[in-house]
ZAMARGU-4260 file (C-alpha; in steps of 0.2 Angstrom, whole numbers, plus 5000, padded with zeros to 4 digits):
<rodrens>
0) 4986/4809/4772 | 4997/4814/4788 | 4987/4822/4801 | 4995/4830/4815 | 4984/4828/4830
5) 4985/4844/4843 | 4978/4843/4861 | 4967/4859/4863 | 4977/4860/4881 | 4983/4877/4886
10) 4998/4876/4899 | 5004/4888/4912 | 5023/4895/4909 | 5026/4906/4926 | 5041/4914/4920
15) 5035/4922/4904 | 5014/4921/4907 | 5012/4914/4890 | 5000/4899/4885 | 5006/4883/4878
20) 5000/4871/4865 | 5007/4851/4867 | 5008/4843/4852 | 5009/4822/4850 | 5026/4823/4848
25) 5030/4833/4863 | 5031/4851/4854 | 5026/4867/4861 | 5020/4881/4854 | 5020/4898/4862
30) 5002/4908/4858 | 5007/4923/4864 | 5001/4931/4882 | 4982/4929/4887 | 4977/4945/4892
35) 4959/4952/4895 | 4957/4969/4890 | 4946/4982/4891 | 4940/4989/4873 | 4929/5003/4868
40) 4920/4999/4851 | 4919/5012/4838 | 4899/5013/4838 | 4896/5013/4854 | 4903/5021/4872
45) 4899/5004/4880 | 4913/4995/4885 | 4917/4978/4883 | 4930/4964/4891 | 4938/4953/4878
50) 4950/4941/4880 | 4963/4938/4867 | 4983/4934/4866 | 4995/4949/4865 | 5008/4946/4854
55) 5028/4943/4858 | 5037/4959/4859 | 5042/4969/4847 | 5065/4975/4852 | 5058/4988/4860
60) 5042/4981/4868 | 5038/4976/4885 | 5024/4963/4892 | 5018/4968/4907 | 5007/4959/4921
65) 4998/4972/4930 | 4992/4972/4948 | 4982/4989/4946 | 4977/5006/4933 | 4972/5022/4940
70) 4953/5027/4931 | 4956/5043/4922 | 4943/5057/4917 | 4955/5058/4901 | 4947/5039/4896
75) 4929/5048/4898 | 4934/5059/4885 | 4939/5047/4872 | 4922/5036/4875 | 4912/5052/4870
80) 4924/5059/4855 | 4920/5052/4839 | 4931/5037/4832 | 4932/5026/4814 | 4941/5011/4823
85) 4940/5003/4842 | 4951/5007/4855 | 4960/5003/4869 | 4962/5013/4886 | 4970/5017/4900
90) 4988/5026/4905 | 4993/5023/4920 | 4998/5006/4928 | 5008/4995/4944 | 5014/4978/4937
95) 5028/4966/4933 | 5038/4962/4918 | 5036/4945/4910 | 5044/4947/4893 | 5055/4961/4886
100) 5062/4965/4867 | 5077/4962/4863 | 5082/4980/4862 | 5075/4982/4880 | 5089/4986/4895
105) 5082/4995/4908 | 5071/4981/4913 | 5070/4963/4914 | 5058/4949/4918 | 5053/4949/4937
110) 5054/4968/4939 | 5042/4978/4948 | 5036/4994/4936 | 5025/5008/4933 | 5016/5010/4914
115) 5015/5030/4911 | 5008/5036/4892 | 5025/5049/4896 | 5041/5044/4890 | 5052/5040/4904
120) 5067/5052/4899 | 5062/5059/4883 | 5077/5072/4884 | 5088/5057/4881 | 5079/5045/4867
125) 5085/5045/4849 | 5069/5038/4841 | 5051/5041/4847 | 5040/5028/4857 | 5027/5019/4844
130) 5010/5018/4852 | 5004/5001/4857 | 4990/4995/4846 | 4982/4978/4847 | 4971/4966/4835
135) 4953/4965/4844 | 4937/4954/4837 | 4931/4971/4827 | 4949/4978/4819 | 4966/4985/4825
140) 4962/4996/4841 | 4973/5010/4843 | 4979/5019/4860 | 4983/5034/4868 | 5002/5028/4868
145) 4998/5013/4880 | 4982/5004/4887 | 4984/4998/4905 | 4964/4991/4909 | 4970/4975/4904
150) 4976/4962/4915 | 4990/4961/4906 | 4997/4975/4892 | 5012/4976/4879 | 5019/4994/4881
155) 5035/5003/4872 | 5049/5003/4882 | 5051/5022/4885 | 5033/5021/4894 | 5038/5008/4907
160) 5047/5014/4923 | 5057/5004/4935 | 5052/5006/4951 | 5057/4997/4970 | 5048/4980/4970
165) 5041/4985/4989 | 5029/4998/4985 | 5011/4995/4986 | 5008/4988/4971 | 4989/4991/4970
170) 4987/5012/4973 | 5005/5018/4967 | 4995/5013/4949 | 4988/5033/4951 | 5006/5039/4950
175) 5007/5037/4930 | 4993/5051/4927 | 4984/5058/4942 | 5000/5062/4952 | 5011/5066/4940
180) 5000/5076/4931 | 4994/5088/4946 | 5010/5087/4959 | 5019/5089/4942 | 5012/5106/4936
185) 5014/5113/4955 | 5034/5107/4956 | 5040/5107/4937 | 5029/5116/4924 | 5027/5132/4938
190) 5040/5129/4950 | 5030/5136/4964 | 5040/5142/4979 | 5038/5144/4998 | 5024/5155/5004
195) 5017/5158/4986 | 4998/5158/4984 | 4993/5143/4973 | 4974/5143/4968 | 4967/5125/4962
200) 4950/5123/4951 | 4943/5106/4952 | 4949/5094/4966 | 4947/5077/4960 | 4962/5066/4959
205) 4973/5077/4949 | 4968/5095/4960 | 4970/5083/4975 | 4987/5077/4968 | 4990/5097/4967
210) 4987/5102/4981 | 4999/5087/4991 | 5012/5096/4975 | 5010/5114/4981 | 5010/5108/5001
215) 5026/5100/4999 | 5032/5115/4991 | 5027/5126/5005 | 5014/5136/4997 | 5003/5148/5007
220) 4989/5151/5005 | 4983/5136/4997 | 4965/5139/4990 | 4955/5123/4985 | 4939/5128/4972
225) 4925/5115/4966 | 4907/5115/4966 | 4904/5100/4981 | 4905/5106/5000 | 4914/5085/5002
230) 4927/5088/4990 | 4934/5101/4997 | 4934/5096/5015 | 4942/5081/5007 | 4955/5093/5000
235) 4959/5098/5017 | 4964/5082/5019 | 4978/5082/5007 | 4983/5103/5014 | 4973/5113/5008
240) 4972/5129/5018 | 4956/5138/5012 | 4940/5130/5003 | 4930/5139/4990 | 4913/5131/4984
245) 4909/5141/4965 | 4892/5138/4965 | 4887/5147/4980 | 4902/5163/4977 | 4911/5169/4963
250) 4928/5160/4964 | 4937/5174/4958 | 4933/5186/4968 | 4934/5174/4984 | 4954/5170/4978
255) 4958/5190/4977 | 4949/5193/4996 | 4960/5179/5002 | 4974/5186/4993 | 4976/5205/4996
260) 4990/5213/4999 | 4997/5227/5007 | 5014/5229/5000 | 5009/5236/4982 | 4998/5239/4970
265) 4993/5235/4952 | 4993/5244/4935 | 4976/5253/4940 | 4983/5256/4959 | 4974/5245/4968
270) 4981/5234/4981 | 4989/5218/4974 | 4977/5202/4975 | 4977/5187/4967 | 4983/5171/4968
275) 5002/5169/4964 | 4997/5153/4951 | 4980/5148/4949 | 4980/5128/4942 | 4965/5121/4931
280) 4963/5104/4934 | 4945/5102/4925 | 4949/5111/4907 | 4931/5118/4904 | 4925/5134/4896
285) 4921/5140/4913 | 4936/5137/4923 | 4949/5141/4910 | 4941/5158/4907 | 4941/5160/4928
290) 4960/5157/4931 | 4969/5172/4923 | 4957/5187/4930 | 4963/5174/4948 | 4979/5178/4947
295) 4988/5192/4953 | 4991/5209/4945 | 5008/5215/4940 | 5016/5231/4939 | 5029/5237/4925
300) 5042/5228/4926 | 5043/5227/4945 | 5033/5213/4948 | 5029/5201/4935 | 5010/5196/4934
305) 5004/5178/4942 | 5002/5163/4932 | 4987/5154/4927 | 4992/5135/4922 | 4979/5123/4912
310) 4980/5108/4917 | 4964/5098/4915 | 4962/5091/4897 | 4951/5102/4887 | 4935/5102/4880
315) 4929/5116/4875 | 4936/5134/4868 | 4939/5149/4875 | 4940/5166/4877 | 4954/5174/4886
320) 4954/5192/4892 | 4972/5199/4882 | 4969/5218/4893 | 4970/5210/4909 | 4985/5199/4902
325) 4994/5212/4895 | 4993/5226/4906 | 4994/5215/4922 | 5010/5206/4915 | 5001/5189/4920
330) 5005/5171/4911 | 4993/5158/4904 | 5004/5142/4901 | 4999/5124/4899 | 5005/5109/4910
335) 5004/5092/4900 | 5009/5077/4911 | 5013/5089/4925 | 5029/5094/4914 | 5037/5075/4921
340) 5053/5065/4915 | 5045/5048/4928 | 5065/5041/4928 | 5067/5057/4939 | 5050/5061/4946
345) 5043/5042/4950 | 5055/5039/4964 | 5052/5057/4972 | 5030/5053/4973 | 5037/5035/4979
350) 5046/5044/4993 | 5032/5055/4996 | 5020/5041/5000 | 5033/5030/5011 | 5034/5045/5020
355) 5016/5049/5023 | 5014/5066/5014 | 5006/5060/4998 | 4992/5046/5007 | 4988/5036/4990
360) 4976/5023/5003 | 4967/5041/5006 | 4966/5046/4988 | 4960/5032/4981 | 4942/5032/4986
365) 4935/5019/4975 | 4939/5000/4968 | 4931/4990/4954 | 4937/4974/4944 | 4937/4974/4927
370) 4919/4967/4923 | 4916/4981/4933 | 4924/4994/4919 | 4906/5000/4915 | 4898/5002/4932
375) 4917/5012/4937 | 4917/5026/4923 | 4897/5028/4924 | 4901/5032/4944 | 4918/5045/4937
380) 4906/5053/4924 | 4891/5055/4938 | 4904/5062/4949 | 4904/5048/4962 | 4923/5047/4964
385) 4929/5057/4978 | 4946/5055/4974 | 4953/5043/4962 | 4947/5026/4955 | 4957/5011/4952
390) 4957/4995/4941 | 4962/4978/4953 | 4966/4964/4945
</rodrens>
């Protein structure tokens, strides 16, 4: 019988990241890219670290090397929601290419990018981005469009930016979801304007990222609402004019006295108050019912109402009062991934942080490894994280 003996010796390719098994006769045989990777079982919200091979890339797949990921209260959502199968986490990501599809043009092997669960320009593409799923010890895991807490991760290409290889490769990772989401609600999904009132509930790294959003945008006032006296001195940090701590005053009525007017009045003629946008950056029962009555009143047709933007992820219902948003002419509009194209936005937060105005080494407030991805989202759910959290790897 012929027996083919097979030396259990992995070997190092630089270029690609791949392991190598040396036959006798001098063969080699790729086994894919080791990766560790973070996955979340589907009995349990205790994470686990497994390492495994990602597979070579699909045409339109990328490999990426990562150097960081941003640690998203998005991620805490998906641990606690109920799930059949296990998944992998994580969207958003600094890293390096090492192997690209065949189909693949906008990147290749060496370059510096950004993993985002957006597509980069999906105005542009003609199919939609397939959503990275991986074979773990306990089934297929499935993801949120990417997984970036992994040392290494196997992305759509639509999802993998190209970015200048001299940013800082370790806190930029935040851009992909925190930045984006928050500056991106203040600059595309509202478009807010010089010396209009902005209003932001929740200043965590996405309100934080908001607020540097409606600074650069030259908005005035802008008022910073959470329940923790540090967060929002923190948020004065970043430009936030005004500070208002909800559990010692009612936040509405704070914005409107901060807010009043003197040159108009509302449907029930009263002076105009109210912030000119109010942002939720938390997504709670509490706050999304708070931002509407925030806003400022309009007035029949010559002054359109303010406009009350959702952008914190949901997770509960409710109830939105339709007098004051019909009579006041207000707006209540959602912000998904802060309304962002990253081809187009990326290089504009890059900018901001070379030049100082968006402070990602102030931002990020906390680092863990990844054996450390139980101990990191215990401290996000306890509220620990100032600002934001990253992955390092």
């Amino acid at each position: 019988m012929l027996r083919i003996w097979i030396e259990l010796i992995c070997c190092s390719d630089h270029a690609q990241g791949k392991s190598r098994i040396l036959t006798v006769t001098g063969e080699e045989i790729d086994m894919g890219t080791p990766a560790r990777v973070v996955v979340l079982p589907a009995d349990t919200s205790k994470l686990r670290v497994e390492s495994l091979e990602l597979p070579d890339p699909d045409p339109h797949q990328v490999v990426v090397k990562q150097f960081a990921s941003g640690i998203c209260h998005s991620q805490l959502h998906q641990m606690h929601a109920p799930r059949k199968s296990p998944v992998i986490l994580g969207h958003e990501s600094t890293g390096v290419v090492l192997e690209v599809g065949s189909a693949v043009t906008h990147v290749n092997p060496g370059d510096t990018v950004m993993v985002t669960w957006v597509p980069r320009q999906a105005a542009s593409e003609s199919m939609p981005p397939v959503a990275a799923s991986l074979e773990v010890s306990d089934g297929t895991a499935s993801s949120q469009n990417v997984f970036t807490w992994a040392d290494h991760t196997i992305a759509d290409q639509q999802y993998v930016v190209k970015v200048d290889p001299n940013i800082k490769t370790d806190v930029s990772a935040i851009i992909g979801c925190a930045v984006m989401t928050g500056a991106g609600a203040v600059i595309n999904t509202a478009n807010v304007q010089a010396n209009e009132s902005v209003a932001i509930f929740g200043v965590g790294g996405v309100g934080l990222s908001a607020v540097v959003g409606a600074r650069m945008a030259g908005a005035n006032p802008i008022i910073a609402v959470d329940l923790d006296d540090e967060k929002l001195t923190f948020a004065k940090g970043f430009g936030a004019t005004h500070v208002v701590n909800a559990s010692r005053e009612d936040p509405v009525a704070a914005i409107h006295a901060l807010t009043t007017r003197d040159d108009g009045f509302s449907f029930g003629r009263a002076p105009i108050s109210g912030a000119d946008y109010a942002f939720d950056c938390i997504g709670i029962k509490q706050t999304m019912e708070q931002i509407v009555p925030a806003c400022r009143s309009g007035h029949f047709g010559a002054r359109n109402g303010g406009k009350a933007v959702l952008v914190g992820v949901p997770t509960t219902k409710a109830e939105i009062n339709a007098v004051d948003l019909l009579i006041n002419e207000k707006h209540f509009i959602g912000s998904i991934g802060g309304s962002c194209a990253p081809d187009r936005d990326f290089p504009r937060f890059l900018e901001w942080e070379e030049n100082g105005d968006l402070a990602l080494d102030k931002m990020v407030t906390e680092r863990f490894s990844i054996d450390q991805i139980n101990e990191a989202t215990d401290a996000l759910a306890n509220g620990e994280i100032a600002g934001r959290a990253i992955l390092e790897f």
